[in-house]
Backbone as JSON Lines, residues from 0, in Angstrom:
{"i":0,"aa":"X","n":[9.96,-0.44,-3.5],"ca":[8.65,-1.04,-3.58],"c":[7.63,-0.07,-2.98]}
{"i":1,"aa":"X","n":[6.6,-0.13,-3.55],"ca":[5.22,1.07,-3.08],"c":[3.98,-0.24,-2.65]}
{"i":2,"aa":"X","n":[3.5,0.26,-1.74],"ca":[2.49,-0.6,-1.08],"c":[0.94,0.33,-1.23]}
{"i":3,"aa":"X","n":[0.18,-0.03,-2.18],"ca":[-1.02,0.79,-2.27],"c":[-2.22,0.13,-1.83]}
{"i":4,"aa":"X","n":[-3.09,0.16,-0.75],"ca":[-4.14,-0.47,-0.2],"c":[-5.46,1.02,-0.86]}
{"i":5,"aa":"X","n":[-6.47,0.29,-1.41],"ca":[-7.47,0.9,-1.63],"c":[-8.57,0.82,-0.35]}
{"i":6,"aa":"X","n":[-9.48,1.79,-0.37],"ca":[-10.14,1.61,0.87],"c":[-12.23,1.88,0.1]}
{"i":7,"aa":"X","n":[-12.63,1.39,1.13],"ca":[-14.35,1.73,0.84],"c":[-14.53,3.31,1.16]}
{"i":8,"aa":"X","n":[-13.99,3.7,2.13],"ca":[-14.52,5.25,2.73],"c":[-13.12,5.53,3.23]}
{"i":9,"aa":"X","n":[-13.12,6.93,3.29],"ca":[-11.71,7.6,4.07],"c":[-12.23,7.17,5.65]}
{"i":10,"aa":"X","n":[-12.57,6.96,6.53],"ca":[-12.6,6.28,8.0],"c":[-11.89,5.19,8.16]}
{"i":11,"aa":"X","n":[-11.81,3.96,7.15],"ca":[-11.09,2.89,6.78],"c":[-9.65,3.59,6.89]}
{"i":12,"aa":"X","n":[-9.15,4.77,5.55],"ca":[-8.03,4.84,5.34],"c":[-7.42,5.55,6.85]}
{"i":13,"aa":"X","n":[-8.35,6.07,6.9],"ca":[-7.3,6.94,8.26],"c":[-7.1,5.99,9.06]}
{"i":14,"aa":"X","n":[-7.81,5.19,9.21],"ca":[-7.35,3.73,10.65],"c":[-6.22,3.49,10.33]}
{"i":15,"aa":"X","n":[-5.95,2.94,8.88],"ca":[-4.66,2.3,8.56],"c":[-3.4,3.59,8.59]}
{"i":16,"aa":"X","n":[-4.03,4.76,7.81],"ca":[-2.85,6.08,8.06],"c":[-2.21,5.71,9.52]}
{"i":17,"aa":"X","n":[-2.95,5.84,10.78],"ca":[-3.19,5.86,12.05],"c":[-2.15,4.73,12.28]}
{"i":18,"aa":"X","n":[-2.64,3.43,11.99],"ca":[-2.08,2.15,12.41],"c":[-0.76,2.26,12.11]}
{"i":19,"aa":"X","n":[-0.25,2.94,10.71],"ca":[1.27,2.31,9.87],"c":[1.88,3.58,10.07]}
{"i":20,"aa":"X","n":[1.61,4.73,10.56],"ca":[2.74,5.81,10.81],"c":[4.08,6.02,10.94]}
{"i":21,"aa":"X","n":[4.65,4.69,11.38],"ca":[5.95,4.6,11.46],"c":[6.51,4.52,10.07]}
{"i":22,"aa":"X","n":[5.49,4.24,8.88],"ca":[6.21,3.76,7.57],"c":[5.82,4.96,6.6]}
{"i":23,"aa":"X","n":[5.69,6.46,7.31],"ca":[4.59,7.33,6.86],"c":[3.75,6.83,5.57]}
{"i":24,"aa":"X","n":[2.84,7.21,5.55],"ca":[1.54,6.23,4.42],"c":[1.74,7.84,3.87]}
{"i":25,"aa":"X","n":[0.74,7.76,2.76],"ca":[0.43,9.02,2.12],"c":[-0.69,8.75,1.89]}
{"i":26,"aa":"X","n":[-1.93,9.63,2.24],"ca":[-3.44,9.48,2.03],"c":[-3.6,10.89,0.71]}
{"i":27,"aa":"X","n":[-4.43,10.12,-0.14],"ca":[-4.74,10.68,-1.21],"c":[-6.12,10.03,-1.48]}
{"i":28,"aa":"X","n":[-6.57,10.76,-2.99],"ca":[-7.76,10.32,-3.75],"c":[-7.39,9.61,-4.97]}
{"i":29,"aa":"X","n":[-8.22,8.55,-5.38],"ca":[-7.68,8.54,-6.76],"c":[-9.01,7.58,-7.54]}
{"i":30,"aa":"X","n":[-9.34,8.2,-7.99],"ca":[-10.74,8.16,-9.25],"c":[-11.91,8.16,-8.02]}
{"i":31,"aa":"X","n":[-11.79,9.18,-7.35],"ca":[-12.44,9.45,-5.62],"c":[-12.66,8.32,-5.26]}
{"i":32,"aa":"X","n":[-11.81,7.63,-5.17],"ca":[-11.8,6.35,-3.84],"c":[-10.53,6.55,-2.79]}
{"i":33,"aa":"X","n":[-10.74,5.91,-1.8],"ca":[-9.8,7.09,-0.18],"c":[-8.67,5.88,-0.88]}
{"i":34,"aa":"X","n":[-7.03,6.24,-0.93],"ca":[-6.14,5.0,-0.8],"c":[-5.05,5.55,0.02]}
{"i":35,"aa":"X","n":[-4.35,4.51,0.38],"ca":[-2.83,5.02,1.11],"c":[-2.31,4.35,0.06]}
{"i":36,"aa":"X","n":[-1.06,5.45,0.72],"ca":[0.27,4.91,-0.52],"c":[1.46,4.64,0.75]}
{"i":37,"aa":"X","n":[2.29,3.64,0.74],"ca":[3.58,3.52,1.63],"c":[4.52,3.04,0.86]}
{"i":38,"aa":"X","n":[5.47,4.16,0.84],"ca":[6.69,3.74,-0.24],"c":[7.82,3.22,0.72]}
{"i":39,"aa":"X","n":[8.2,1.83,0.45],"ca":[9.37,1.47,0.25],"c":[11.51,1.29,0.52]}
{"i":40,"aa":"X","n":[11.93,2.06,1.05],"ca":[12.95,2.38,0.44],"c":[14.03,1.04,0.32]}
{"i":41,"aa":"X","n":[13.85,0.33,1.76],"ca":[14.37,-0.63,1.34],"c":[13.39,-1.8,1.77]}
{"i":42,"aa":"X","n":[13.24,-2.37,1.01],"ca":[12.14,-3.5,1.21],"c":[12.93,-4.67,0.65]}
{"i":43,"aa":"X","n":[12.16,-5.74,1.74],"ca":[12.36,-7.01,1.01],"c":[10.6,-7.65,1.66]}
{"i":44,"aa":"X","n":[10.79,-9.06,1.21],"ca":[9.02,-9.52,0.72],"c":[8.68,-9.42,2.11]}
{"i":45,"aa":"X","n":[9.34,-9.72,2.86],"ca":[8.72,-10.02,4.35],"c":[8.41,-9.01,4.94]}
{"i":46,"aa":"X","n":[9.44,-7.79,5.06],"ca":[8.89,-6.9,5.46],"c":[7.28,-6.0,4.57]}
{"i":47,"aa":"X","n":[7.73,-6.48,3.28],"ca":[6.33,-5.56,2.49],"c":[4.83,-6.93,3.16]}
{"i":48,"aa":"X","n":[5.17,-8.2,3.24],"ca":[3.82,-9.04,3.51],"c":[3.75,-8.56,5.1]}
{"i":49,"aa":"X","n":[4.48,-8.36,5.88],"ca":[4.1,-7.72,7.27],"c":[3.19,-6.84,7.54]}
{"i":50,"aa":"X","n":[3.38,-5.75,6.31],"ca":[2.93,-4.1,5.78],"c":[1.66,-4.68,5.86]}
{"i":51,"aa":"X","n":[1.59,-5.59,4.69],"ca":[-0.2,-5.84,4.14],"c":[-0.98,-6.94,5.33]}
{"i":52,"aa":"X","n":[-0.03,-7.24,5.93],"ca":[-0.75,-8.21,6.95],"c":[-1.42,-7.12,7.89]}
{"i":53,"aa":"X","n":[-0.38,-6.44,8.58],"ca":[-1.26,-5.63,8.94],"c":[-2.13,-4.27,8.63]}
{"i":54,"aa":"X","n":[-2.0,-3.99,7.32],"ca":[-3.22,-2.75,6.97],"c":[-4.68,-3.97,6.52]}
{"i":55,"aa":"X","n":[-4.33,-4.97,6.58],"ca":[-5.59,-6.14,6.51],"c":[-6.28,-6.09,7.65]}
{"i":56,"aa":"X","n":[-5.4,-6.58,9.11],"ca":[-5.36,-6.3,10.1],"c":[-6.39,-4.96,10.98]}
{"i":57,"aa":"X","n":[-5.87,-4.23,10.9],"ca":[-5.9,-2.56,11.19],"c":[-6.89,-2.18,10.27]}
{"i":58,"aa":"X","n":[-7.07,-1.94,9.0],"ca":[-8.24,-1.13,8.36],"c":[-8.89,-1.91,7.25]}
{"i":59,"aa":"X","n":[-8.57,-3.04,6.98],"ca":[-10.09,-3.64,5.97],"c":[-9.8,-3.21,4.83]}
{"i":60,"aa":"X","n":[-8.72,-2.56,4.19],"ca":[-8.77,-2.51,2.17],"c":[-9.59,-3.72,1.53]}
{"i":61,"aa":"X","n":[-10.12,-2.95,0.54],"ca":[-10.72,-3.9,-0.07],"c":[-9.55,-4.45,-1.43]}
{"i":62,"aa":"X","n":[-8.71,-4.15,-1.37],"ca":[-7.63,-3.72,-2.54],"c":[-6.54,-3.65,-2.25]}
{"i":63,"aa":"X","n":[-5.24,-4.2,-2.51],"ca":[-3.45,-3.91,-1.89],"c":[-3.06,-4.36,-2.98]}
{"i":64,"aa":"X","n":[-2.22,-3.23,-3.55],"ca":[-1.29,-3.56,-4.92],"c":[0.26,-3.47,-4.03]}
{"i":65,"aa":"X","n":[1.09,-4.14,-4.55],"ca":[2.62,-4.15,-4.54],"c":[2.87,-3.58,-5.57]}
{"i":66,"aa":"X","n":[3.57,-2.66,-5.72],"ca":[4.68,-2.49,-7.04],"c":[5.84,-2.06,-6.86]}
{"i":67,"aa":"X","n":[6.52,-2.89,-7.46],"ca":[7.89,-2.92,-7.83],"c":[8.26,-2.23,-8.64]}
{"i":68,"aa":"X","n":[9.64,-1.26,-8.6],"ca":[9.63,-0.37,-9.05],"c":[11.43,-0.86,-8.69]}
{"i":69,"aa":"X","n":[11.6,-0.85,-10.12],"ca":[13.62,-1.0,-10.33],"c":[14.36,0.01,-11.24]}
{"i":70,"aa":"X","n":[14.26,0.96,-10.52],"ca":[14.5,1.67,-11.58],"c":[16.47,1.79,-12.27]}
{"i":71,"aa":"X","n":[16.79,0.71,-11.61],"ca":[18.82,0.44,-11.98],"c":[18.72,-0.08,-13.23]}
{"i":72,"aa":"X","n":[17.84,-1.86,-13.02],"ca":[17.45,-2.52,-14.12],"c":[16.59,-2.16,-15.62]}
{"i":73,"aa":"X","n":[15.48,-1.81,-15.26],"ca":[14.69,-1.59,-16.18],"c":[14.04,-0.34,-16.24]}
{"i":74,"aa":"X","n":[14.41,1.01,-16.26],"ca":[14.29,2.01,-15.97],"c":[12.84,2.16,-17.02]}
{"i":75,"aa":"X","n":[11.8,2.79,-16.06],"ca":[10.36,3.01,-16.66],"c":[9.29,1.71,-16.52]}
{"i":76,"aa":"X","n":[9.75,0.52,-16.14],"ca":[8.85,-0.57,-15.91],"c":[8.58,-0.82,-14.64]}
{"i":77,"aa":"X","n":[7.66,-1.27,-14.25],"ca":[6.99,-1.56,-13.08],"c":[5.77,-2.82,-12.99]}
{"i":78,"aa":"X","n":[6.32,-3.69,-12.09],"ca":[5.8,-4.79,-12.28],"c":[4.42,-5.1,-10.73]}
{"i":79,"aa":"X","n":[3.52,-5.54,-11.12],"ca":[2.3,-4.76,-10.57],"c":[1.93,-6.67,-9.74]}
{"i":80,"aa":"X","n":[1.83,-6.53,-8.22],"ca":[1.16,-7.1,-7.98],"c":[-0.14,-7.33,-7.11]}
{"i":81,"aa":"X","n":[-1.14,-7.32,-7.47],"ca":[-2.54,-7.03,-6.59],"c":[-3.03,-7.81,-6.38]}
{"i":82,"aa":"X","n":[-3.96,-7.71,-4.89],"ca":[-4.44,-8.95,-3.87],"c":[-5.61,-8.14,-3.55]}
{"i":83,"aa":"X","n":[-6.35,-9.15,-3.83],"ca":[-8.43,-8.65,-3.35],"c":[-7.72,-8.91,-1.87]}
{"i":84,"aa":"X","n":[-8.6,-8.57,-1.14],"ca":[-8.34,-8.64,0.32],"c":[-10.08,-9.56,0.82]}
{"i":85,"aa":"X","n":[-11.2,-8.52,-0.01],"ca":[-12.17,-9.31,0.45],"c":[-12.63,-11.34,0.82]}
C-alpha cells in the first residue's frame, strides 16, 4: 500500500516529512504541487488510517490518496482511494 498526502506549499510537506520519518516519506513534485509519498510494505488498514491520522495531525494535506497495489493478484491494477482532508 502507498500513502500519498498532497500538500498547499512544501513547509506543510516537510512538517509531515519531519513528523513520519520513521516510515521514510519520499518528498517530491508532481504537476508542481509539494506531495509525500510513504510506501507500505506491510500494511494493514489500521496501521495505513494511523499514517493519515497523523499526517492530518502533523501537516494539514489538503489531499491523502491510499493505493493499493497487489501486484500477486492482479498484476498492473491499482485500486485508488482518496480523502479531501479539508
Amino acid at each position: 500500500m502507498k500513502i500519498v498526502a498532497h500538500y498547499k506549499n512544501e513547509q506543510l510537506q516537510t512538517k509531515g516529512w519531519k513528523a513520519l520519518a520513521r516510515y521514510r516519506p519520499t518528498k517530491m513534485l508532481q504537476d508542481g504541487m509539494p506531495v509525500l509519498s510513504i510506501e507500505l510494505t506491510t500494511s494493514t488498514k489500521d496501521l495505513a488510517n494511523s499514517i493519515v491520522k497523523e499526517l492530518k495531525k502533523e501537516s494539514t494535506p489538503f489531499l491523502i490518496a491510499k493505493v493499493n497495489v497487489d501486484i500477486h493478484k492482479d498484476a498492473g491494477k491499482e485500486t485508488d482511494e482518496r480523502m479531501s482532508v479539508n
